[in-house]
C-alpha positions as CSV (number, residue, x, y, z in Angstrom):
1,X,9.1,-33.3,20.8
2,X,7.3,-34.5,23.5
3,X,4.2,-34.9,26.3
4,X,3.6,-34.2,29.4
5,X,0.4,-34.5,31.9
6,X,0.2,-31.6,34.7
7,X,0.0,-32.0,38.0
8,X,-2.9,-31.9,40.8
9,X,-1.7,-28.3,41.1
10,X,-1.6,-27.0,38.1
11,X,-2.9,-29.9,35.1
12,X,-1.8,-28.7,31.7
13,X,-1.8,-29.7,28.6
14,X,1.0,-30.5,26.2
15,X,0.8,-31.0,22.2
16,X,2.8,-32.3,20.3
17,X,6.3,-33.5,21.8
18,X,8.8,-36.2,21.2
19,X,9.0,-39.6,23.7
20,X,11.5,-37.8,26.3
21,X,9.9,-34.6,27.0
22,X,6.5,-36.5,27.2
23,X,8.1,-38.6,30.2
24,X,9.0,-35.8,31.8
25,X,5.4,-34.0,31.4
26,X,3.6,-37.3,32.6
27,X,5.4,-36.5,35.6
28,X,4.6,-33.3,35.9
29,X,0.5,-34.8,35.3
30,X,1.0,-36.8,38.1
31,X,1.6,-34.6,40.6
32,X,-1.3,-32.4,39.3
33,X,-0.9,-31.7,29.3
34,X,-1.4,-31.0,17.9
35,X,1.7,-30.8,17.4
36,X,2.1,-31.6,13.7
37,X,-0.8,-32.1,11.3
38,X,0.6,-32.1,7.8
39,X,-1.2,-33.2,5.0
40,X,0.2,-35.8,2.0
41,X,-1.2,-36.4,-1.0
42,X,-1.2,-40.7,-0.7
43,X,-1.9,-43.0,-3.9
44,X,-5.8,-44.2,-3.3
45,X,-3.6,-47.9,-3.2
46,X,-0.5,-49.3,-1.6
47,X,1.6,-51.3,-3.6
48,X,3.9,-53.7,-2.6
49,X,2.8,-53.8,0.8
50,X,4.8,-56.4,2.8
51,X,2.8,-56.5,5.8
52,X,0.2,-59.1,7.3
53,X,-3.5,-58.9,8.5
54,X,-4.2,-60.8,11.7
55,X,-6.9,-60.5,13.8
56,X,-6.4,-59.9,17.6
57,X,-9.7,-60.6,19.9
58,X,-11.8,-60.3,17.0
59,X,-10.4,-56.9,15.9
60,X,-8.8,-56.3,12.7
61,X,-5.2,-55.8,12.8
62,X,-2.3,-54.5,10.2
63,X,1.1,-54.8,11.2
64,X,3.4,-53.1,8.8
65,X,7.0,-54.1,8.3
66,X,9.8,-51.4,9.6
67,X,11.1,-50.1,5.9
68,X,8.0,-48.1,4.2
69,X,6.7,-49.1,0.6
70,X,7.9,-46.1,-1.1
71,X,11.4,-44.0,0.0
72,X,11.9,-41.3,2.3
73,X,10.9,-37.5,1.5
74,X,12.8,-34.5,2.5
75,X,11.2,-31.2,2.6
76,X,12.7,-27.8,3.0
77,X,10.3,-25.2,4.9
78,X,9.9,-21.9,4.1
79,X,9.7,-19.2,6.7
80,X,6.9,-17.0,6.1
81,X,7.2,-15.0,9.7
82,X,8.2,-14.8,13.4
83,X,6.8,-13.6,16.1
84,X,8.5,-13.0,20.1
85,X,11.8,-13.4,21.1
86,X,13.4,-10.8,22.2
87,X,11.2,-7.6,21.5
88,X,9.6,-4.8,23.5
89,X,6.1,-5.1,22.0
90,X,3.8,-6.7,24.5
91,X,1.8,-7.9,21.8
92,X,4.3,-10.6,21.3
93,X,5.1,-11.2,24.5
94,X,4.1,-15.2,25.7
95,X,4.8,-17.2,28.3
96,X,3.7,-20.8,27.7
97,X,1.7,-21.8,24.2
98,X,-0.4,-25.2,24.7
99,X,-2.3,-24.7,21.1
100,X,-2.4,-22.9,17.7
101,X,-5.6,-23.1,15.9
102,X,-6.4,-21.7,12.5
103,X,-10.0,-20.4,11.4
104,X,-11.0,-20.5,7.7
105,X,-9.5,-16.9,6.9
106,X,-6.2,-18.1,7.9
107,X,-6.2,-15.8,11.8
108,X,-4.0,-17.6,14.4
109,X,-5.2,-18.6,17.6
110,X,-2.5,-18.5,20.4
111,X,-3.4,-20.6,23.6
112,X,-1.1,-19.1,26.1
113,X,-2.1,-21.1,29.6
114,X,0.4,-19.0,31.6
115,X,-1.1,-15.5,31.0
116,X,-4.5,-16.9,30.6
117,X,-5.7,-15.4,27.4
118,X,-5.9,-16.3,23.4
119,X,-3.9,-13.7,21.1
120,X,-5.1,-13.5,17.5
121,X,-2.7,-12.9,14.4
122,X,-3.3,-12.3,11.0
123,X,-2.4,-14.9,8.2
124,X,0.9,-12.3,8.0
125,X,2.1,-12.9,11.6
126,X,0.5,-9.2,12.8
127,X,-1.3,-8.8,16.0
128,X,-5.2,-8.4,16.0
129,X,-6.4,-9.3,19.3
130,X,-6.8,-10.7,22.6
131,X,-9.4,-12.0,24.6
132,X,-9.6,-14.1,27.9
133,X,-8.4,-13.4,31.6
134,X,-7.7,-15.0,34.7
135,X,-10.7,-15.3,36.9
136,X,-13.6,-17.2,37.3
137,X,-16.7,-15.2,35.6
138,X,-17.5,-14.6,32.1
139,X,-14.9,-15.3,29.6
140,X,-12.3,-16.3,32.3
141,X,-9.9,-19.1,33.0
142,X,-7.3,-20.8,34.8
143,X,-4.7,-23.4,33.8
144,X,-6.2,-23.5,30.2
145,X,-5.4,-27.0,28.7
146,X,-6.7,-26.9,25.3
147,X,-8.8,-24.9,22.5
148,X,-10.4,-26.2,19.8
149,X,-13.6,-24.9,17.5
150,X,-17.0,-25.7,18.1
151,X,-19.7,-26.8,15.7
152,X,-20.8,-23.1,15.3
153,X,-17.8,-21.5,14.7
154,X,-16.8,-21.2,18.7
155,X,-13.7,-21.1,20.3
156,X,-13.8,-23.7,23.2
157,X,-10.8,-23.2,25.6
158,X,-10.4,-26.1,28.5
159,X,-9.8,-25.2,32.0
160,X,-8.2,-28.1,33.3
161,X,-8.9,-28.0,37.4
162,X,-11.8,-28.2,38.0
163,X,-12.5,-28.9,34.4
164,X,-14.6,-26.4,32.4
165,X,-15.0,-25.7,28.7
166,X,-15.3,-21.8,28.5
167,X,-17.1,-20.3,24.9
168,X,-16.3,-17.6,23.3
169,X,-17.3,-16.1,19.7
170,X,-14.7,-15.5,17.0
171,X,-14.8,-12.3,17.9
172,X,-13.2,-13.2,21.7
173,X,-17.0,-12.2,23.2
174,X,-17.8,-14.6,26.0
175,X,-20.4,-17.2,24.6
176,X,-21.4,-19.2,27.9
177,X,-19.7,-22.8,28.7
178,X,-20.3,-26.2,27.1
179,X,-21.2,-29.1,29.5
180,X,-19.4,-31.8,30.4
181,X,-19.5,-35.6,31.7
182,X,-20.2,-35.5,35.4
183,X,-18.9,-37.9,37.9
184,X,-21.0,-40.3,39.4
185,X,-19.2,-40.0,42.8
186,X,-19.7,-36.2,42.6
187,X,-15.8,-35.8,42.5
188,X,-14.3,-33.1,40.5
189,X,-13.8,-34.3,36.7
190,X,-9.8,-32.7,35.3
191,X,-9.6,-31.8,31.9
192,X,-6.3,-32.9,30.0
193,X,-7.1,-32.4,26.2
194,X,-10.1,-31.9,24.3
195,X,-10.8,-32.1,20.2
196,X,-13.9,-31.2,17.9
197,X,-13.8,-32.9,14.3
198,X,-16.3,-34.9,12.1
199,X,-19.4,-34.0,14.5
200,X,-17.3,-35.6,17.2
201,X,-17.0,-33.6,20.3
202,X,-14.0,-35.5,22.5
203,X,-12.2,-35.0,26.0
204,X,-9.0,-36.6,28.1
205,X,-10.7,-36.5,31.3
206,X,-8.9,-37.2,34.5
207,X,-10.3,-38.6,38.1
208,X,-9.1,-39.0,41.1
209,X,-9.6,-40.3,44.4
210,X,-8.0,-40.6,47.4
211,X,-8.0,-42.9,51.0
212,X,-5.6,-43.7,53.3
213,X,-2.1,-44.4,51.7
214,X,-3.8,-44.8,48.4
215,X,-4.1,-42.8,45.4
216,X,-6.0,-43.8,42.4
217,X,-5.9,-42.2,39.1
218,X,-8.1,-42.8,36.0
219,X,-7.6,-41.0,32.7
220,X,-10.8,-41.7,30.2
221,X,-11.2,-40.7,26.6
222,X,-15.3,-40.2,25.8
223,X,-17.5,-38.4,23.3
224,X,-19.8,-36.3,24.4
225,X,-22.7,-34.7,23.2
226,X,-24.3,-31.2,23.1
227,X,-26.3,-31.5,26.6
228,X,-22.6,-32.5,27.9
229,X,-23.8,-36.0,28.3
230,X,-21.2,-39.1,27.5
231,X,-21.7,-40.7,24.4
232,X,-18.9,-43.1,24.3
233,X,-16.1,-44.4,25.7
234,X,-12.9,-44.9,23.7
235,X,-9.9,-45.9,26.5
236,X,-9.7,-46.4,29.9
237,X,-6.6,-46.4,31.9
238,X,-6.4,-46.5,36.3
239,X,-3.2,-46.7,38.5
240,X,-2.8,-46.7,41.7
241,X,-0.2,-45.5,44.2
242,X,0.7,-46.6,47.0
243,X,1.2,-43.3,49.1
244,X,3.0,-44.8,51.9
245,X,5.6,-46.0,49.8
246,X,5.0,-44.2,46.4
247,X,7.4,-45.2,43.7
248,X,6.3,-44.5,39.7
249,X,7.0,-46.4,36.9
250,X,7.8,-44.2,33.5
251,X,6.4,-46.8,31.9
252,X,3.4,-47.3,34.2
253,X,2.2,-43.3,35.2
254,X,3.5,-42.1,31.0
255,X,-0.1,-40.8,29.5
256,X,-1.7,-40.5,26.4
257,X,-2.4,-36.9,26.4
258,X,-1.1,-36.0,23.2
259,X,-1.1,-39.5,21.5
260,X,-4.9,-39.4,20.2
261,X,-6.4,-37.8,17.1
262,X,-9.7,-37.8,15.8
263,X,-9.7,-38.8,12.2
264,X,-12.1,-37.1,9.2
265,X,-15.0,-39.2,9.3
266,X,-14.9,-38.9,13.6
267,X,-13.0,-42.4,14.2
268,X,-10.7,-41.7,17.5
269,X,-6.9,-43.1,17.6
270,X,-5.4,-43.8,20.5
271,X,-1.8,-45.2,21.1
272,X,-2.6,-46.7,24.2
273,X,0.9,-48.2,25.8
274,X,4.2,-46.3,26.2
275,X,6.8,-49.0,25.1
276,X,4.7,-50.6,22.0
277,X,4.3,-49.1,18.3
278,X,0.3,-49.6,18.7
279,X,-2.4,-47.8,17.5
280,X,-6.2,-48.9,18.5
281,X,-8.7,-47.0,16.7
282,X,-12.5,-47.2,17.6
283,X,-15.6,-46.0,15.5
284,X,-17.2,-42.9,16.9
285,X,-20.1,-44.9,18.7
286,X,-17.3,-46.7,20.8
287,X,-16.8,-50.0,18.9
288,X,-13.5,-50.9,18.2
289,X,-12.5,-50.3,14.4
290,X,-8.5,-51.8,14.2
291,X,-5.3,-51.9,15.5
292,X,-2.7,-50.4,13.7
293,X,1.4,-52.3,14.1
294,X,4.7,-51.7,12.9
295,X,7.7,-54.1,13.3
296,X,9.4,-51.5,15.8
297,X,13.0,-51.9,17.8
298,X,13.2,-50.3,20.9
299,X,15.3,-46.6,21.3
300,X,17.8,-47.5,23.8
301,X,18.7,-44.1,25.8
302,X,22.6,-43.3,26.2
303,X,23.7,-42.9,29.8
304,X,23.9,-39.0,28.5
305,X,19.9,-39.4,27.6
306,X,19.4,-41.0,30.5
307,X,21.0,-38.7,33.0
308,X,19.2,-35.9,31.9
309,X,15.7,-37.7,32.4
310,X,16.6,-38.8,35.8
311,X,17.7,-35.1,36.5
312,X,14.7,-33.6,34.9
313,X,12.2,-36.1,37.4
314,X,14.6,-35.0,40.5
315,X,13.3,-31.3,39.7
316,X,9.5,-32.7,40.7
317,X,10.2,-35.1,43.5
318,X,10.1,-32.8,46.1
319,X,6.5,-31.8,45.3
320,X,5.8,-35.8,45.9
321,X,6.5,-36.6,50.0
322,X,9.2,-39.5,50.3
323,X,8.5,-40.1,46.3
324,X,10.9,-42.0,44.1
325,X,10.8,-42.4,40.3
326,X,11.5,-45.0,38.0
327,X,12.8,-44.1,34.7
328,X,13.1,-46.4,32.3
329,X,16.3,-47.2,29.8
330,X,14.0,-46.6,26.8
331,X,12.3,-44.3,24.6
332,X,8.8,-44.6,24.5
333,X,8.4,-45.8,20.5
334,X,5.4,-43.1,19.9
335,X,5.5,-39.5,20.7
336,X,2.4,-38.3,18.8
337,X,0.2,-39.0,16.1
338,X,-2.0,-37.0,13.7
339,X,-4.6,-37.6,11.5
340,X,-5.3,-35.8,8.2
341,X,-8.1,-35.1,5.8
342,X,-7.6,-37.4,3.4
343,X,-7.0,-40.0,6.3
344,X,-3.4,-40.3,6.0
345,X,-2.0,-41.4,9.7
346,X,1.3,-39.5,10.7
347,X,3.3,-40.9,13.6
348,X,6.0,-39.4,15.4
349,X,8.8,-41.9,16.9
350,X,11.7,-41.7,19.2
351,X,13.5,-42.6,16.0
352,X,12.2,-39.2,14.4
353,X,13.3,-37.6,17.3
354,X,16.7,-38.4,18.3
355,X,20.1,-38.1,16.7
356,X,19.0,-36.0,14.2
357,X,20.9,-33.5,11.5
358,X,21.3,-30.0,12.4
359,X,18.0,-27.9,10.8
360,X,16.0,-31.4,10.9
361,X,12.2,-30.7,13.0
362,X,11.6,-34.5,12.8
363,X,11.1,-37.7,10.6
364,X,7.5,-38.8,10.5
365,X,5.8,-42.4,9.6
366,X,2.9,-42.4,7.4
367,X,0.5,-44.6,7.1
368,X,-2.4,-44.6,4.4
369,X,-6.4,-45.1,4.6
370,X,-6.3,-48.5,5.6
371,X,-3.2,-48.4,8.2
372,X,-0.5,-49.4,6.3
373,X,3.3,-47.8,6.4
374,X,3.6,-45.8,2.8
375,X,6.6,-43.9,3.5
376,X,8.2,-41.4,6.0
377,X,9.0,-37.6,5.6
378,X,11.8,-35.9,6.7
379,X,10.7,-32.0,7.7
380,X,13.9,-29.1,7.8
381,X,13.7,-26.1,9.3
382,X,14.7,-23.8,12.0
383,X,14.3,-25.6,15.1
384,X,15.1,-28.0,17.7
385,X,12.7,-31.4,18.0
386,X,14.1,-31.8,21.8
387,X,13.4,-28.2,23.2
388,X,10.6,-26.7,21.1
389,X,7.2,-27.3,20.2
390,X,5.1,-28.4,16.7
391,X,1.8,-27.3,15.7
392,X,0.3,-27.6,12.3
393,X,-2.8,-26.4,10.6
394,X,-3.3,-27.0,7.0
395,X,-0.4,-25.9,4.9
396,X,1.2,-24.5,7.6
397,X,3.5,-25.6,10.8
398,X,4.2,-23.6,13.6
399,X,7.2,-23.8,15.8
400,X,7.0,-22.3,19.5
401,X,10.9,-22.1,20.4
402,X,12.4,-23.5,23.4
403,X,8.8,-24.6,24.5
404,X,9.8,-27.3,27.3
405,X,11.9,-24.8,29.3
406,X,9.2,-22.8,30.1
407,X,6.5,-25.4,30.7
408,X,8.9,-26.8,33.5
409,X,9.5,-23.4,35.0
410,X,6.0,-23.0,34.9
411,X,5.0,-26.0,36.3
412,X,7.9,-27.0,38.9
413,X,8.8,-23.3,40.1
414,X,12.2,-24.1,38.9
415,X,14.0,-21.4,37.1
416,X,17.4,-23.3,37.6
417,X,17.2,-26.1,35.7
418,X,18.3,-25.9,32.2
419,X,16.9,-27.7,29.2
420,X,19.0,-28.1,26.2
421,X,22.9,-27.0,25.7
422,X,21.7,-23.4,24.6
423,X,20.9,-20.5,27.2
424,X,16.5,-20.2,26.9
425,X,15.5,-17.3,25.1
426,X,12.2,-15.4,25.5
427,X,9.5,-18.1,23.7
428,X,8.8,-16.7,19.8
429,X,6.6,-18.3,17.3
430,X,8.1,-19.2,13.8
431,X,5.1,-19.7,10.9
432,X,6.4,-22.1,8.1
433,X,5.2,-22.8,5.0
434,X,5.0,-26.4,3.9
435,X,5.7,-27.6,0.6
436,X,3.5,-28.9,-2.0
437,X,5.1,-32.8,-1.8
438,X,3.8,-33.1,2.2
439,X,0.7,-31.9,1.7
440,X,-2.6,-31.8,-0.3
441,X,-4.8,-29.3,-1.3
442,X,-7.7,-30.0,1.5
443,X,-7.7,-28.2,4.3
């Protein structure tokens, strides 16, 4: 279940992963990218809430004990249809998936950055249309990032290098670009991941710069507003390399691509550090709002674990001259987190992720209005949390199948290196149905 950044080559985006594949795809950022929205229907108050309120330089803060308020959920999925795989009909032929939107008459988007185009399917899983192309003119992309709707009813998809934000009607007709932030050293401005919600137009931006042995990188997360202009500024992040000598830190180069959400009423969450279970939120004007805690124990990786993220960095570090990597003997505690309409936070930990049952997609935390652990729910279905990824939309969660194999053949080169105990199959697309106890009647 993971995240990854992409590289100065080819920047990508990934949604919605667990703590070990996002390690591995903060790698892959350096050298250059929602996964599960469910909804839950939450009692309006928490009872028996055994936390505490602090403050923490003046901002509100709710730490949360580790056991929830009420017990654990299990839900059983039901498989409505699947797309890909191994078939001879083009129209279901992808090669790497880095979003799935839904529009209000239930059509799927497909974001497919390696053949550089959006495929539409009906609500039933059949094949509509396409629309998109490699290039750079009208209603063309490279190294597509993101998607997400517009205001009007758009579909913005974000090229990450140099960062654009290409329009195109529901239809797939090419509807102009949005502006963006400029830089005020003129220097190109990288796209990781963009989201419209609540009026709230917001982008993971990347900048760079370079001088002699140094390398400096700063991701930013801002609001922007029609005229591309930047509204706000949520969370701020540099690092620099020494180029000479360049050793990185999981802990240190790990981003938060995939570990923000914008919330109903346009409030941005950010988990800003790797190795703490922290939350900051910030109003959508860019004042901070709260911090959101929960008592948390470090995932200690077995030397198995371990091995295979220090053999997973070794297939990058020839694209870094003389580089070495530090990995570190932990899980990060958050892999992503989601925010629903009714304001109900879901976080994904390396506890949800690891050591799980066969036919389990993940444990979730949930949190209600205020930030406060409610309870945690157990999803089941046909899938594996460490090789494929989650998307969700509304009642429904999608499940792109062994996901992290092809984004690091398509970002490394490598074809060699194997991800999972299972021989990769051709990516398919599995559309569940989710069950009236996990989620709500909004949409």
């Amino acid at each position: 279940m993971s995240t990854f950044t992409r590289s100065t080559v080819k920047p990508l985006k990934i949604a919605n992963m667990n703590t070990r594949h996002r390690t591995l795809w903060a790698l892959a950022v350096f050298v250059t990218a929602a996964m599960v929205l469910i909804q839950c229907a939450l009692p309006t108050q928490a009872a028996d809430w055994k936390g505490k309120e602090t403050t923490k330089d003046g901002i509100r803060c709710l730490v949360s004990p580790r056991e929830p308020m009420e017990p654990r959920i299990t839900s059983e999925l039901e498989e409505l249809w699947r797309i890909g795989g191994d078939t001879d009909d083009e129209d279901e032929f992808f090669g790497v998936i880095l979003q799935i939107l839904t529009d209000d008459h239930g059509n799927v988007y497909l974001l497919d950055s390696q053949l550089n185009q959006v495929k539409v399917f009906s609500p039933d899983g059949e094949y509509v249309r396409e629309f998109g192309r490699e290039g750079e003119g009208p209603g063309e992309f490279r190294f597509a990032s993101d998607m997400f709707f517009t205001a009007d009813g758009n579909i913005g998809v974000l090229q990450a290098a140099p960062g654009k934000i290409i329009l195109f009607t529901p239809e797939g007709e090419p509807a102009g670009e949005h502006p963006i932030p400029t830089r005020e050293d003129g220097g190109m401005v990288i796209l990781s991941n963009g989201s419209y919600r609540a009026g709230n137009l917001v982008l993971l931006a990347m900048a760079q710069a370079f001088s002699e042995n140094r390398y400096e990188r700063t991701d930013y997360l801002v609001s922007v507003d029609p005229e591309g202009g930047e509204k706000a500024r949520y969370h701020s992040r540099s690092r620099v390399l020494d180029t000479a000598n360049p050793v990185l830190s999981e802990g240190e180069w790990t981003p938060f691509s995939g570990r923000w959400a914008i919330g109903a009423d346009g409030r941005v969450y950010v988990c800003t550090s790797r190795d703490d279970y922290t939350i900051k939120t910030w109003n959508r004007d860019g004042t901070p709002d709260r911090i959101i805690e929960r008592e948390y124990t470090h995932r200690k990786r077995t030397a198995e674990q371990k091995k295979v993220i220090d053999d997973l960095f070794g297939v990058f570090a020839n694209m870094i001259p003389n580089g070495t990597f530090e990995t570190s003997d932990y899980d990060g505690d958050i892999a992503a987190i989601y925010v629903r309409e009714d304001g109900s936070l879901w976080v994904l930990t390396s506890d949800g992720t690891r050591d799980l049952p066969d036919g389990s997609l993940g444990v979730f935390d949930i949190f209600d209005q205020e930030g406060r652990l409610l309870r945690q729910v157990a999803l089941n279905g046909d899938g594996d949390p460490e090789t494929d990824g989650y998307y969700f939309s509304g009642d429904r969660m999608y499940v792109v199948t062994d996901w992290l194999q092809a984004l690091i053949s398509l970002q490394s080169g490598e074809q060699s290196f194997q991800v999972g105990d299972e021989e990769p199959e051709p990516m398919s697309v599995i559309c569940y149905q989710l069950a009236a106890d996990v989620q709500t009647s909004q949409k």
